[in-house]
Structures are given as structure tokens and as C-alpha cells.
C-alpha positions as CSV (number, residue, x, y, z in Angstrom):
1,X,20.9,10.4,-13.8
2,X,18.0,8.6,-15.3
3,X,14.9,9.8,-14.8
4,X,11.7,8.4,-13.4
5,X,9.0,7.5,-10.7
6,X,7.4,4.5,-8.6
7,X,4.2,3.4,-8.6
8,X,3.1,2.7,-5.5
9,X,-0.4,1.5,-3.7
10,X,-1.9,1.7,-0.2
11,X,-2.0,-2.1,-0.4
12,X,-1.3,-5.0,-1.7
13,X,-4.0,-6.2,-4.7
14,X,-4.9,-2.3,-5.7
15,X,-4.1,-3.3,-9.3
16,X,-0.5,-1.4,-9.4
17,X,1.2,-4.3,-11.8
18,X,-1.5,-3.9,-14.4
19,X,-1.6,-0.2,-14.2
20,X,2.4,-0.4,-14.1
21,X,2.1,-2.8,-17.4
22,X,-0.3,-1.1,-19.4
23,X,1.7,2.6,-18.7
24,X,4.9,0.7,-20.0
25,X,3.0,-0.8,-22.7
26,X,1.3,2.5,-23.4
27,X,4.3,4.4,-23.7
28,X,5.9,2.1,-25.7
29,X,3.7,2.2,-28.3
30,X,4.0,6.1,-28.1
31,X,7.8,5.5,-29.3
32,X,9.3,6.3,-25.7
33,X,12.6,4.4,-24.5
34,X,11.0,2.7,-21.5
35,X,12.5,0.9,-18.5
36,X,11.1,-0.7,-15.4
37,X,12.5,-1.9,-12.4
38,X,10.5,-3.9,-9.5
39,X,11.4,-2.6,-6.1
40,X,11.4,-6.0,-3.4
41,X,12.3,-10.1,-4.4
42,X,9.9,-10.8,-7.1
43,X,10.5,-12.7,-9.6
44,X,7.1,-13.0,-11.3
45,X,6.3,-9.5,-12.3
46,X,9.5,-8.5,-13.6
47,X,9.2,-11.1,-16.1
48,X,5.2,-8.9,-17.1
49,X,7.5,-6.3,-17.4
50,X,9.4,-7.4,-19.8
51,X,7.0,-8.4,-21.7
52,X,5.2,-5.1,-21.9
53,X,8.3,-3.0,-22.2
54,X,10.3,-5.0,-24.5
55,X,13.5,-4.5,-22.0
56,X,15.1,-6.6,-19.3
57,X,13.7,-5.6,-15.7
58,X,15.8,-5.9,-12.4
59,X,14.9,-6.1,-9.1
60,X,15.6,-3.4,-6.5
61,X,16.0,-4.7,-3.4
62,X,16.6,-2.1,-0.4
63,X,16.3,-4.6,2.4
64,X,18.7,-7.3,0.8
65,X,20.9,-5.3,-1.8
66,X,23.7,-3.4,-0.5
67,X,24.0,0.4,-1.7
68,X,26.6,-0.6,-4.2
69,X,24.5,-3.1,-5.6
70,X,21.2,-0.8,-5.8
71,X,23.4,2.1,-7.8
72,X,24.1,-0.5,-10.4
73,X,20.9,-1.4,-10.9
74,X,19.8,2.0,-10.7
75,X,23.0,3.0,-13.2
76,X,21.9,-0.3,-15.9
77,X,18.0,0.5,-15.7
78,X,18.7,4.5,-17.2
79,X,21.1,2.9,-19.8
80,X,19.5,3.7,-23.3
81,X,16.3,4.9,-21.5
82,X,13.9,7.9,-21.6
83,X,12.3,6.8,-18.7
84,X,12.6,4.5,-15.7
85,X,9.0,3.0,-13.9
86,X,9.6,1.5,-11.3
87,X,6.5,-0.9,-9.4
88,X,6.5,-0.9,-5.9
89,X,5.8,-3.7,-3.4
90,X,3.4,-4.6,-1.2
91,X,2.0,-0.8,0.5
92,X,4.2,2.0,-0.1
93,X,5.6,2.0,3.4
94,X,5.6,-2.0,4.3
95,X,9.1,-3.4,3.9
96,X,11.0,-5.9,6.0
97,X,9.8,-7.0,9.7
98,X,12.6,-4.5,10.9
99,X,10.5,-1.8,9.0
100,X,13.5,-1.3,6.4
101,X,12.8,-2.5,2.6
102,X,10.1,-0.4,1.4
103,X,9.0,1.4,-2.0
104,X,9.0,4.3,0.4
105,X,12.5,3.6,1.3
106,X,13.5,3.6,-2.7
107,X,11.9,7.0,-3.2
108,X,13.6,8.5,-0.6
109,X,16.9,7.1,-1.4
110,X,16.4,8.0,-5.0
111,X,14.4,11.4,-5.0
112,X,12.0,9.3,-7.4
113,X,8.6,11.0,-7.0
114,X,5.6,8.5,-6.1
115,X,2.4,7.8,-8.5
116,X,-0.5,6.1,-5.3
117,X,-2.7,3.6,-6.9
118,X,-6.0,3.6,-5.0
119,X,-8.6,1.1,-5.2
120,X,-11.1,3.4,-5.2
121,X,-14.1,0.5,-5.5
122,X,-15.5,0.9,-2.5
123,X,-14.5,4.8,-1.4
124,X,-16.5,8.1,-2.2
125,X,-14.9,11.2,-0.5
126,X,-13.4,9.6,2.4
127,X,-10.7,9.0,-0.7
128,X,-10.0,12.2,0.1
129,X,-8.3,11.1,3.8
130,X,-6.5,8.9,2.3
131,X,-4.7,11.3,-0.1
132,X,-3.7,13.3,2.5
133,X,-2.5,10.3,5.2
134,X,-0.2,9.2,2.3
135,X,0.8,12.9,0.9
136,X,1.9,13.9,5.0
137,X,3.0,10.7,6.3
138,X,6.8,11.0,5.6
139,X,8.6,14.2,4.8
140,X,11.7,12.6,2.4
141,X,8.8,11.0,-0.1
142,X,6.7,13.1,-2.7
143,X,3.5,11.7,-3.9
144,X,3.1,13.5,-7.2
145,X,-0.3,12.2,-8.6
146,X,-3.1,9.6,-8.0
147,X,-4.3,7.4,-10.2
148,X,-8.1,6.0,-9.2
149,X,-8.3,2.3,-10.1
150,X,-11.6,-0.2,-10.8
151,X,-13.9,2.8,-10.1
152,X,-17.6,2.6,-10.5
153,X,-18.3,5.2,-13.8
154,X,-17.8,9.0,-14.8
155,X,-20.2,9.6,-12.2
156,X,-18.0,8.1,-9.5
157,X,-14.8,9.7,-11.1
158,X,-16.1,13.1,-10.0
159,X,-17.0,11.9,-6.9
160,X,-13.5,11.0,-6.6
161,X,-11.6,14.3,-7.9
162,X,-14.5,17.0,-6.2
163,X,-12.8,15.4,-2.8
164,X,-9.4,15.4,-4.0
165,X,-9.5,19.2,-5.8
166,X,-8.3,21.1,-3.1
167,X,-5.1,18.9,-2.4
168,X,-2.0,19.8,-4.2
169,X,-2.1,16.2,-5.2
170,X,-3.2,15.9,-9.5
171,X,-5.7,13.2,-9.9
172,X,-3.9,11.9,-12.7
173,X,-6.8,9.8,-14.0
174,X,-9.7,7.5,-12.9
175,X,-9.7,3.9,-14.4
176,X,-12.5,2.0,-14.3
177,X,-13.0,-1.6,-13.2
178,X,-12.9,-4.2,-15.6
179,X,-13.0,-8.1,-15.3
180,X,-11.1,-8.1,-18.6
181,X,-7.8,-6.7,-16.8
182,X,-7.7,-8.9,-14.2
183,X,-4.4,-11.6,-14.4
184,X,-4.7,-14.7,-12.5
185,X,-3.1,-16.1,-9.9
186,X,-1.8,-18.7,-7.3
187,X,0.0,-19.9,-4.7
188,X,3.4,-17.6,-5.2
189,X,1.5,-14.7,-7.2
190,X,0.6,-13.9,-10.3
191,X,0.1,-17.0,-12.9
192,X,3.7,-16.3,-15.1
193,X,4.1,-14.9,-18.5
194,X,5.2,-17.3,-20.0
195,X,1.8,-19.5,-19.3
196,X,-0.6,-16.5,-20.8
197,X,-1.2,-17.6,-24.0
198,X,-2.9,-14.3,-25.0
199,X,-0.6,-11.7,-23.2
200,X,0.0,-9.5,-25.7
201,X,-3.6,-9.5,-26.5
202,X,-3.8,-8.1,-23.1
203,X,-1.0,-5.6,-22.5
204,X,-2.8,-4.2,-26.0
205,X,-6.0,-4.1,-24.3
206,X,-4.9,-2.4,-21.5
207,X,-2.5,0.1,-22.5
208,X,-5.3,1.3,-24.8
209,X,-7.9,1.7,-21.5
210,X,-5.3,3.2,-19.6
211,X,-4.6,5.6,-22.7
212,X,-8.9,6.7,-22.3
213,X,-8.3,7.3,-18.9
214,X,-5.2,8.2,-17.4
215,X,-3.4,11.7,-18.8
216,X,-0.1,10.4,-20.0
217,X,1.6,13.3,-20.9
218,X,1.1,14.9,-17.1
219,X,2.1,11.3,-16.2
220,X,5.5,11.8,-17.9
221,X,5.7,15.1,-16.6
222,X,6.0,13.7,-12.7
223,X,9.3,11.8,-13.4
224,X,12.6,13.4,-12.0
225,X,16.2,12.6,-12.5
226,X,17.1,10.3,-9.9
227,X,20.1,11.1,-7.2
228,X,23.3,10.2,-7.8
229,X,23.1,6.9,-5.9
230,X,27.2,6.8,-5.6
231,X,29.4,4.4,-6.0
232,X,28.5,1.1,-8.2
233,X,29.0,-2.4,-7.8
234,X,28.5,-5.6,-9.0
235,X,26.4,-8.2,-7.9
236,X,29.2,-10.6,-5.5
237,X,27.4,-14.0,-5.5
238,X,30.2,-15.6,-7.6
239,X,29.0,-18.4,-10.1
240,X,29.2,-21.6,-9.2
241,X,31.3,-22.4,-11.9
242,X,33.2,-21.6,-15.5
243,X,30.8,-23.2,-17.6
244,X,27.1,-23.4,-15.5
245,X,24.0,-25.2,-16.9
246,X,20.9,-23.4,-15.7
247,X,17.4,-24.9,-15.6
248,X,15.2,-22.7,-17.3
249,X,11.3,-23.7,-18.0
250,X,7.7,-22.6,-16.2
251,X,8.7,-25.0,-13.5
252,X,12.6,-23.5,-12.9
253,X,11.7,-19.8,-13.8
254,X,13.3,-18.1,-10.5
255,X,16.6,-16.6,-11.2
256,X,17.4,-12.9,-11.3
257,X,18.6,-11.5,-14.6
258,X,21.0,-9.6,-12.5
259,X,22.3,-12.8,-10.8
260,X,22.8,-14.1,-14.3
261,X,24.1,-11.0,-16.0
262,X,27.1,-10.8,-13.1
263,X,27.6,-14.5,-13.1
264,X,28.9,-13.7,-17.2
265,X,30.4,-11.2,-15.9
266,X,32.5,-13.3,-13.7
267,X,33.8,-15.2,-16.3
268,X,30.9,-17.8,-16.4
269,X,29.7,-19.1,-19.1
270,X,25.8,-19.9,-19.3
271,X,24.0,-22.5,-21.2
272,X,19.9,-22.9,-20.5
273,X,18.4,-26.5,-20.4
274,X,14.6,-27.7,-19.7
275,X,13.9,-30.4,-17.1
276,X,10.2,-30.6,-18.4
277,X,11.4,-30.9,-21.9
278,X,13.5,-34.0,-20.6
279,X,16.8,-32.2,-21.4
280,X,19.7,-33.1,-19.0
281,X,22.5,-30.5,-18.3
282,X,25.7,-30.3,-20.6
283,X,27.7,-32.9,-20.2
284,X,31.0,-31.2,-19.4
285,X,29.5,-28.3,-17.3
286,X,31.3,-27.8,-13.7
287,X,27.9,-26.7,-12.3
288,X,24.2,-27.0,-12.4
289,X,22.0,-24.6,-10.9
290,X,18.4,-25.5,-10.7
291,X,16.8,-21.9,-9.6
292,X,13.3,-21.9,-7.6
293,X,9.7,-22.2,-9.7
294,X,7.1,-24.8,-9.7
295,X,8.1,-28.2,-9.6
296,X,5.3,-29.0,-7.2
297,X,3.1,-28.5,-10.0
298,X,4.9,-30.9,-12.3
299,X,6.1,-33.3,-10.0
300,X,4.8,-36.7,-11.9
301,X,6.1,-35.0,-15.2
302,X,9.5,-34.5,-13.8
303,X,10.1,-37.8,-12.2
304,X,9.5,-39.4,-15.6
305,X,11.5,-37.5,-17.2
306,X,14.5,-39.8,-16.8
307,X,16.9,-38.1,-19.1
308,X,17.2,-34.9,-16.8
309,X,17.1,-37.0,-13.7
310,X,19.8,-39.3,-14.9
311,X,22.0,-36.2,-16.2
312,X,21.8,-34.5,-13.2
313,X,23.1,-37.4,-11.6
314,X,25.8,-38.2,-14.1
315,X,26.7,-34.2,-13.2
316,X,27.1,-35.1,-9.8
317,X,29.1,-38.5,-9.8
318,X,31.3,-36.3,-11.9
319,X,31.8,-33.8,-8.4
320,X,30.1,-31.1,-10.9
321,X,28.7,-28.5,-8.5
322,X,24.7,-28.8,-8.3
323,X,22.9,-25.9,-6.2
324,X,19.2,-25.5,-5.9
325,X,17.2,-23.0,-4.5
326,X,13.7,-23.1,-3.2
327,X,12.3,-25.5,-6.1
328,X,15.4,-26.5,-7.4
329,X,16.4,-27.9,-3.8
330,X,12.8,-29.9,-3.5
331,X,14.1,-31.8,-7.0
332,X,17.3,-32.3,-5.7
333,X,15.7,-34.6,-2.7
334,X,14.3,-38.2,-2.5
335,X,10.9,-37.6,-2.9
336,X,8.3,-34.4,-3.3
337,X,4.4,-34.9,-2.7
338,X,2.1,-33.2,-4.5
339,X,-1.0,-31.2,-3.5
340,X,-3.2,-34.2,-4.1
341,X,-0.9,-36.5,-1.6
342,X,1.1,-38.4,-4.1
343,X,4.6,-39.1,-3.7
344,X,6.9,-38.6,-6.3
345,X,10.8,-39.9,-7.0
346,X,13.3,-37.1,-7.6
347,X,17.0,-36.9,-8.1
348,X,18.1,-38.6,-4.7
349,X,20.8,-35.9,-4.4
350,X,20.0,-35.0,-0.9
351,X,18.4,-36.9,2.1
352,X,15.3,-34.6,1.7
353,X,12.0,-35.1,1.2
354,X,9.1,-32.6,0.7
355,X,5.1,-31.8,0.5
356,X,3.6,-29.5,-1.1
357,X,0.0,-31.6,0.2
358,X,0.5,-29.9,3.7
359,X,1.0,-26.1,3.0
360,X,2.6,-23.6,5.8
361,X,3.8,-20.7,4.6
362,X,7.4,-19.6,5.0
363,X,7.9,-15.8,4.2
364,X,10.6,-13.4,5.4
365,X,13.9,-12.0,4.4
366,X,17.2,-14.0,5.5
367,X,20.7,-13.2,6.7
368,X,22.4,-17.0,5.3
369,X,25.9,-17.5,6.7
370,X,27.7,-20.2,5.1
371,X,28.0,-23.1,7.2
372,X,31.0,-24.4,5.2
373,X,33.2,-23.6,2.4
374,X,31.7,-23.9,-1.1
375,X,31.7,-22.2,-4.2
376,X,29.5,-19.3,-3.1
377,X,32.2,-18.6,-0.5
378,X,34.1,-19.4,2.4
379,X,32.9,-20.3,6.0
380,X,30.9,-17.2,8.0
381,X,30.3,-15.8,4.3
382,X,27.0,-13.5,5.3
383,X,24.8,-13.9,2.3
384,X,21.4,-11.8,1.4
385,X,18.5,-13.6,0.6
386,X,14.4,-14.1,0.9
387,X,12.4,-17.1,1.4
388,X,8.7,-17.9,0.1
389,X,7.4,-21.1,-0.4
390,X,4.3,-23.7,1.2
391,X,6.2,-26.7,1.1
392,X,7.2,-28.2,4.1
393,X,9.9,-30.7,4.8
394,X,8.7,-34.3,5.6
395,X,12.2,-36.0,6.3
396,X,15.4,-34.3,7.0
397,X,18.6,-36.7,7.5
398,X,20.8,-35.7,9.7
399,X,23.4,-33.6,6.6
400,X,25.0,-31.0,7.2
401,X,23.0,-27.7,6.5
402,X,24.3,-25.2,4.2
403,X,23.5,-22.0,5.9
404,X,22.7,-20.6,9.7
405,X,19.7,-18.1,9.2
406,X,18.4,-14.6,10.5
407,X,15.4,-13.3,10.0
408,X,15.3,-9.4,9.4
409,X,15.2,-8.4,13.0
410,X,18.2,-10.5,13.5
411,X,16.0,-13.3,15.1
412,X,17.6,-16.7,14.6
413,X,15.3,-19.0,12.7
414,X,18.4,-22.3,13.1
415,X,20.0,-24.0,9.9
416,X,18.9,-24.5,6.4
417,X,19.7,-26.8,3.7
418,X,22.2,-29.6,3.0
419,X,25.1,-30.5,1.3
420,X,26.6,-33.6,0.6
421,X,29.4,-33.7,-2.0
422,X,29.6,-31.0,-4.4
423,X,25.8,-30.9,-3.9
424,X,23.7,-28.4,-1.9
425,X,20.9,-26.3,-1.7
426,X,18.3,-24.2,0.4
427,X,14.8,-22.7,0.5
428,X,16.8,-19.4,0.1
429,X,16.6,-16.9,-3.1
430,X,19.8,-16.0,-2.9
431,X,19.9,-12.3,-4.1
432,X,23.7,-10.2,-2.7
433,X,26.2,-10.0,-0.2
434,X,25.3,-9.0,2.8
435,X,28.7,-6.8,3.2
């Protein structure tokens, strides 16, 4: 089996996804075969990846993907590869609200050792605690080296490593803070790729400061064969039909390239459109999927842009299947508000209209059921998904929802989404079958 290892952090913000990009970028450059997979429902940083690795990067979901599902991403991310890095989410051990889901989780399932990315910025020896509450913590996870991030100087890196030198932990390097390595971000997380006009600029920049001082060779040295993770699958959200235009921009740029990979797979065949370039979908495509993004951003852009509106409603007077997610359901509604208050037409699919002006954040993992048949399958179909968004919903007619919702403890959080016609969508990512 492929081999590889997770980087992992305490926390949230400790700078893993630029440590994770530079070491891909890094070992690219060194001629290496590199793959990367992103453990949890992101779709932002995969798409970083990518970038820095010059290779697709899946998601690995242990909360929402069933084991099947996980071997085959597992199975397509050692295809070709010398090595497999995979970023964690959130802390090592945080996961789902039932405790499930975490990086931790993936490295025991896996035997995939664990790099810990420490802030170290505001720590001395009591680093050294730390070290050792992560290294004990849980028996089935190895944490095979530390890498010290946006330390102070080389004075502060011995500080650092005389704590840790008696742990059978290798400080694997100490990388000091720069302002230059920080990415932006906003509302959903990092500012995307695709918006950085100097990227590559960057993932240069840092793979070379990562090079100064983080030992890559003992770096590749931790990675391990993974486990045979049995039997494979693929992903069973069927497409929503033969021939499926999918929106595809900065303001659409939530789908999973394993979503889209199975949907071929299925038969489907794919064709990529841009609402903000005022392209409507193909004319003789059975289905339109408008994926999640940033539509509230570009809401006054979008309802100009009459060409899209008026072929996605040509698409649906013809009873071609439309499905949004997330952002793609917002367009899909009568109206969306934008941060600044003002109201904006949008397709008039669904009795639905939206703010982005009041935010209230929705976050959690979700058991959807199918309320109905459709084309993502029949009535009581349990379906694996996440939610994440501000917007909230300003109107609601009384339509028929398109899924009943659990949380991850199993908490009912009531309805969600419409349909009318061969129309419908949710705030739900939609990611596997739940079964």
C-alpha cells in the first residue's frame, strides 16, 4: 500500500496548510511523485494542493465516507505516487460532535504516522508538555516528528528542541514566522486558488523556507505503508443525469473531484460552464448542477448576467434536472441579499429567498434522507453530507423540502430544501451514501 503520513496540529490556525503546501511543493521540486489528500469536507485547500503538487487531491472523510469509499480514495491517492501527505483538520483529535471524524481517527485506521505542527509563537519549554499530551494521548496513533512553526529565531529554536531532547519525539525542524507565508482569508476559509494571482510565486517562496529549515529527508523517512484499508468502492451519489452541465467559476467552485470523477464513471458525461462569464448551460443537457461557492459575493454580477439566468430557466421549462447545493441553491431562489443589504433577482426556480446581510452560522455534519424520489435516489435514501454557510433564509414557501436532517449525534435538526419540478436543492454538500 501507498505509503505516507498526516500532518496534524494542536489547533486550528497553527499554519499546517502552508507547511502541508510548501513540503509538497518542496518535494516536488526534489523530483518525488507526490500525492495529498485532505482528511474532513473541505473544499478550499484541496484545491492549494493541487496547485502545489501538480496532482488531483481528494477528500477523506471518516465521519461522512463509508469504509468502502475511504479505501478508494486511499487506493487512487497511492496510484503513480512515491508518497501520500495527507493535511489534517481542525486539532488532531477534533472530529464530528459524536467525537468520530478526526485526523486522529484516519491515522489509526490507516497506520499513517502523524507529523504535529505547533505554533510555537508564544511557548518556550512548556512546548515540551505539549509533546508529550499529544505523543500519550491515544495508544493506536504515532506521532513521529514535530515541526515548530512561526518561531521567534535560532535562539528560540533551541529553546524549543533543549525541552523536547529527551522525548523520543525528532524535532523535525523549527520554521520561523514570516508575514510573507501568511494566505488570506474569509468567511468559509482560506481566499481560493484560483483568486491568488501570485501563487506560484508563493508555493516557490515557501517550499524554499521550508527547505532552510525543516530536514526533509528525515521527513520522508517517517512515512509508512498504509494498511490495507479492504474492500473498495465507489462513490454511490449517482449523477443527476447522462449528459450534466456543471457550474464551474470562483463563485461555483464547491464540488468534489471525487463526486465528479464517479459521476463519469457512471456513465455521465460532464461539460463545465461559467455563470459569471454569462455562459448558460448546454442546451440539450438532462441536468444542471450548480455546486456551492460564493455567489453572495457576486450577487449584482450574477443577476445581470441574463444569459445564464435565462438558460437555466430554459433547462428547467424543458424538466432538465437542476440541483444546487449550498450556493447553487441561494441562485436557484427569488432573491439573495448581499452583505451590504441589497436585494438581488435570481433564477426564480424555487420559493426561496436569502441574506447573506444577517450572518448565523450553520456548521455540522448531516444524515439527509430523501424526502421524495429524485434522481439522487428513492424515498428514505440516507445520504452523507456537511453543511457550512452564514446565509440565512428570509422567506421559505410552503415546498416541499428535499431532505429530513440529522445532525452527527443523531439530533434531528427538521427539513431542508425544496423541490418543485425537476428542481431542487439544499444547504447540504452532499459527499456518500450513508450505507
Amino acid at each position: 500500500m501507498s505509503k505516507g503520513f498526516i500532518i496534524a496540529a494542536p489547533a486550528s490556525n497553527s499554519g499546517k496548510t502552508t507547511v502541508t503546501l510548501a513540503l509538497l511543493r518542496a518535494l516536488r521540486n526534489r523530483g518525488r511523485r507526490i500525492s495529498s489528500l485532505k482528511i474532513g469536507p473541505d473544499y478550499i485547500d484541496p484545491a492549494f494542493h493541487r496547485a502545489a503538487s501538480g496532482r488531483e487531491c481528494f477528500n477523506l472523510d471518516p465521519w461522512a465516507m463509508r469504509p468502502a469509499t475511504r479505501a478508494e480514495v486511499i487506493a487512487r491517492a497511492g496510484t503513480d505516487a512515491d508518497l501520500v501527505i495527507v493535511e489534517g483538520v481542525m486539532g488532531l483529535f477534533d472530529g464530528a460532535r459524536d467525537g468520530s471524524g478526526s485526523s486522529a481517527d484516519v491515522a489509526a485506521e490507516t497506520g499513517w504516522p502523524v507529523i504535529l505542527v505547533i505554533d510555537a509563537s508564544g511557548m518556550a519549554a512548556s512546548v515540551a508538555a505539549l509533546v508529550r499530551g499529544f505523543t500519550n494521548f491515544r495508544d493506536d496513533v504515532r506521532i513521529a516528528g514535530v515541526v515548530f512553526n512561526r518561531i521567534g529565531g535560532p535562539g528560540h529554536a533551541r529553546i524549543l528542541e533543549r525541552a523536547c531532547a529527551t522525548d523520543k519525539v525528532p524535532v523535525l525542524g523549527c520554521v520561523p514566522r514570516d508575514a510573507a507565508l501568511k494566505l488570506p482569508d474569509r468567511h468559509l476559509g482560506l481566499v481560493q486558488a484560483a483568486e491568488h494571482p501570485d501563487l506560484e510565486p508563493f508555493l516557490e517562496t515557501a517550499a524554499l523556507n521550508l527547505a532552510e529549515h525543516v530536514d526533509l529527508a528525515a521527513v520522508e523517512a517517517v512515512a509508512q505503508a498504509a494498511r490495507d484499508p479492504g474492500p473498495r468502492a465507489r462513490q454511490p451519489v449517482p449523477p443527476p443525469g447522462i449528459r450534466v452541465s456543471v457550474a464551474c467559476d470562483v463563485a461555483f467552485a464547491f464540488s468534489y473531484p471525487l463526486l465528479l470523477d464517479d459521476w463519469r464513471a457512471g456513465g455521465a458525461e460532464l461539460e463545465f460552464f461559467s455563470p459569471l462569464a454569462d455562459q448558460a448551460p448546454a442546451a440539450d443537457a438532462d441536468a444542471v448542477y450548480l455546486p456551492g461557492g460564493y455567489p453572495e459575493l457576486h450577487a449584482a454580477r450574477l443577476a445581470d448576467n441574463q444569459v445564464f439566468l435565462t438558460g437555466l430557466r430554459a433547462a428547467a421549462a424543458r424538466d432538465a434536472v437542476i440541483y444546487g447545493e449550498c450556493g447553487g441553491y441561494m441562485v436557484l431562489g427569488e432573491t439573495l441579499t448581499d452583505a451590504g443589504g441589497r436585494k438581488h433577482r435570481m433564477a426564480g426556480l424555487l420559493p426561496l429567498a436569502t441574506s447573506f446581510a444577517e450572518r448565523r452560522l450553520h456548521l455540522g455534519y448531516r444524515d439527509a434522507i430523501l424526502a421524495a424520489d429524485t434522481p439522487l435516489g428513492p424515498r428514505g435514501t440516507h445520504l452523507r453530507g456537511h453543511e457550512f454557510h452564514f446565509a440565512t433564509i428570509e422567506n421559505e414557501a410552503d415546498d416541499a423540502p428535499l431532505f429530513e436532517l440529522h445532525d452527527a449525534d443523531g439530533q434531528s435538526v427538521g427539513s431542508s430544501g425544496s423541490r418543485r419540478g425537476s428542481v431542487m436543492g439544499s444547504f447540504v454538500h452532499l459527499i456518500d451514501a450513508a450505507e
